[in-house]
C-alpha positions in Angstrom: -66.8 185.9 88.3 -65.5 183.9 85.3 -68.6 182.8 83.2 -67.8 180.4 80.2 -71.3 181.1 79.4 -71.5 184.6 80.1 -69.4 184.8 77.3 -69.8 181.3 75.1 -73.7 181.4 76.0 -73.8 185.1 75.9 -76.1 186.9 77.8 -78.9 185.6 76.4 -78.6 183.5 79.5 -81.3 181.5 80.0 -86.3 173.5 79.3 -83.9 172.3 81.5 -84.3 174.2 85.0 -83.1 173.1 88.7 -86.0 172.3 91.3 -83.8 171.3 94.2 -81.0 172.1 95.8 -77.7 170.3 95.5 -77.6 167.1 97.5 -80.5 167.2 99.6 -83.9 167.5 97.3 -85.0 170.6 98.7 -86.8 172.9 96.3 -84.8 176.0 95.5 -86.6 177.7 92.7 -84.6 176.5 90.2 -87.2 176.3 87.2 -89.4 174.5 85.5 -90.5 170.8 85.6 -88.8 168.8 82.4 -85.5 170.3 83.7 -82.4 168.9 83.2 -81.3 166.7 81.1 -80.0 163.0 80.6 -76.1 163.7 80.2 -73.9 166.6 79.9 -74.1 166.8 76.2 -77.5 166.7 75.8 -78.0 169.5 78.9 -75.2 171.4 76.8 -77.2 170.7 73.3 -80.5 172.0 75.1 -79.0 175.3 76.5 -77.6 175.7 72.7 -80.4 175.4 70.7 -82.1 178.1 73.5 -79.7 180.1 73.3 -80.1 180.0 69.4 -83.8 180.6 69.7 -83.3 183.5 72.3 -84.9 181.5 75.0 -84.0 183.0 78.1 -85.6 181.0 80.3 -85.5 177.8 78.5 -81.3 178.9 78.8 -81.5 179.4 81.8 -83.2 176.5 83.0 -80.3 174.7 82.0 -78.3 176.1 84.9 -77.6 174.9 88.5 -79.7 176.5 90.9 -76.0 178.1 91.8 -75.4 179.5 88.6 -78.9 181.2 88.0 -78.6 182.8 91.1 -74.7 184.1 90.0 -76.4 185.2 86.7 -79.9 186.8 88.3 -77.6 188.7 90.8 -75.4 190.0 88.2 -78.8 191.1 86.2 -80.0 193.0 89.1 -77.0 194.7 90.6 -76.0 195.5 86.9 -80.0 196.7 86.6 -80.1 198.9 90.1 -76.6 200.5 88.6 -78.4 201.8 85.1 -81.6 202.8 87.2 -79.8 204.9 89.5 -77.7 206.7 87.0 -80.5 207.4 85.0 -84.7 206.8 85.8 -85.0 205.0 82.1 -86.7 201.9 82.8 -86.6 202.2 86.7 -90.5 201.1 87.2 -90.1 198.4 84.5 -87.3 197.3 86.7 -89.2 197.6 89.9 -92.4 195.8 88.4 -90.6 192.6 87.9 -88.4 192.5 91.0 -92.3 192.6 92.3 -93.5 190.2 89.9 -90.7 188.3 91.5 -91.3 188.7 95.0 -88.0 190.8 95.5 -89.5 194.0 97.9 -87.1 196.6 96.2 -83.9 197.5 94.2 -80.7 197.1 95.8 -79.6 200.2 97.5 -76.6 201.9 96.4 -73.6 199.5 97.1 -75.3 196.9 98.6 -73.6 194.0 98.5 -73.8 190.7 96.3 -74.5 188.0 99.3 -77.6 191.0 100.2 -78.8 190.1 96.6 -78.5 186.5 96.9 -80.3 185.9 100.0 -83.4 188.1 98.4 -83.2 185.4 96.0 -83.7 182.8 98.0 -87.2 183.0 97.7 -87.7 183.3 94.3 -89.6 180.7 92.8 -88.7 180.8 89.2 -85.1 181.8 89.0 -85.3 181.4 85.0 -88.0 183.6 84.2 -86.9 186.3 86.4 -83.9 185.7 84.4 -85.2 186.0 81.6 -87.1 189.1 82.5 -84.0 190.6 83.9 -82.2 189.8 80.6 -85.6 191.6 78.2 -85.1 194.5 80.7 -81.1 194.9 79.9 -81.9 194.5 75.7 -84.9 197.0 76.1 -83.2 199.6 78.7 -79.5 198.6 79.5 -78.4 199.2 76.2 -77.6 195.1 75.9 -77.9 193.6 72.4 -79.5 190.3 71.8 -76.8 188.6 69.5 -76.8 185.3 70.9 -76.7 183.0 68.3 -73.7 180.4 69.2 -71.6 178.1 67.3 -69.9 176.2 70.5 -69.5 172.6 70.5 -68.8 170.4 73.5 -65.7 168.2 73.5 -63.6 166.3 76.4 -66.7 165.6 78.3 -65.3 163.8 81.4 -68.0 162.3 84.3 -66.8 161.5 87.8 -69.9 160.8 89.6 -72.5 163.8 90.1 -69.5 166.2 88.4 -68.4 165.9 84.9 -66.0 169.0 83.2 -65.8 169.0 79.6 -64.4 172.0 77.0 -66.7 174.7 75.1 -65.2 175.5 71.1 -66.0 178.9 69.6 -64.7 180.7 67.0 -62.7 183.8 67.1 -63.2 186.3 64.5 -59.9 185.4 63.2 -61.1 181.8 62.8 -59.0 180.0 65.5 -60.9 178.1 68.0 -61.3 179.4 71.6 -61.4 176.9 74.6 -63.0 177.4 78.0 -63.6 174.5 80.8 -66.7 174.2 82.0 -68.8 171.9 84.4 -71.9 170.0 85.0 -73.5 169.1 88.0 -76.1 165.9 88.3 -78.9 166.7 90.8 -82.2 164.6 91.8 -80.8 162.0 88.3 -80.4 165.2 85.8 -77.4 167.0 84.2 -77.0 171.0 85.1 -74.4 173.2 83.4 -72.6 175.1 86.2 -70.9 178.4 86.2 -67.8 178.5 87.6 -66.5 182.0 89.9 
């Protein structure tokens, strides 16, 4: 799954939030209320300066309801992989699939679209998230270096969609560009991950 975030945001990964599903207003757990924001840039700006601050949730609150399940699936298979090699943090990792409604780990090569619909009733996709992403720092061996210097440029709207470019920096200096997107739901702007 290609993440310009994964990467450019870093897997700090996580208030702007998504309360409703694409297109029709139904709530899908997206997050928190103040969600959102007023344009691409500023939803892009938001998810930057939480990234900055380690927010997790605040990060990923600026997601589609799409992309925080993509990111909270890959947290939780990548999760049930560490805790079956090895019981380190395995009832941590339980406890907040629980916290979270979820009734268990995934079993051993379970697949993705099994994850995802378990995550269909989760009702605060960011701060299991987040909780998925202080697991993987504490137990998975993940670092927290999340501090970004990416600017958006190019941002282009058509309609509900806009795309736009994320800058970083190599280490060698030269500047590294990655598309990304944004989705508009219920009037606010969403950065979504692309597969």
């Amino acid at each position: 799954m290609k993440r310009i975030a994964i990467a450019v945001i870093g897997l700090a990964l996580v208030g702007c939030g998504g309360d409703s599903d694409e297109g029709n207003g139904k709530d899908k757990g997206g997050g928190s209320s103040g969600a959102g924001a007023d344009s691409p840039d500023a939803v892009f700006a938001k998810a930057m300066a939480a990234l900055n601050d380690s927010d997790k949730k605040a990060f990923a609150s600026c997601l589609t309801p799409e992309s925080q399940t993509e990111i909270a699936t890959s947290l939780i298979i990548g999760a049930a992989m560490k805790t079956a090699m090895k019981e380190d943090g395995k009832a941590e990792f339980e406890a907040i699939l629980k916290k979270h409604g979820l009734e268990k780990p995934p079993a051993e090569g379970e697949a993705e679209p099994a994850v995802k619909k378990a995550l269909e009733g989760v009702k605060d996709k960011p701060q299991l998230v987040a909780d998925l992403g202080d697991w993987m720092e504490k137990f998975g061996g993940e670092g927290s270096n999340t501090k970004s210097d990416a600017t958006l440029k190019n941002v282009k709207i058509d309609g509900d969609k806009a795309t736009g470019t994320v800058v970083t920096k190599r280490s060698d200096g030269t500047d590294k560009t990655e598309p990304t997107e944004f989705h508009r739901i219920d009037g606010k702007w969403y950065i979504h991950l692309t597969h």
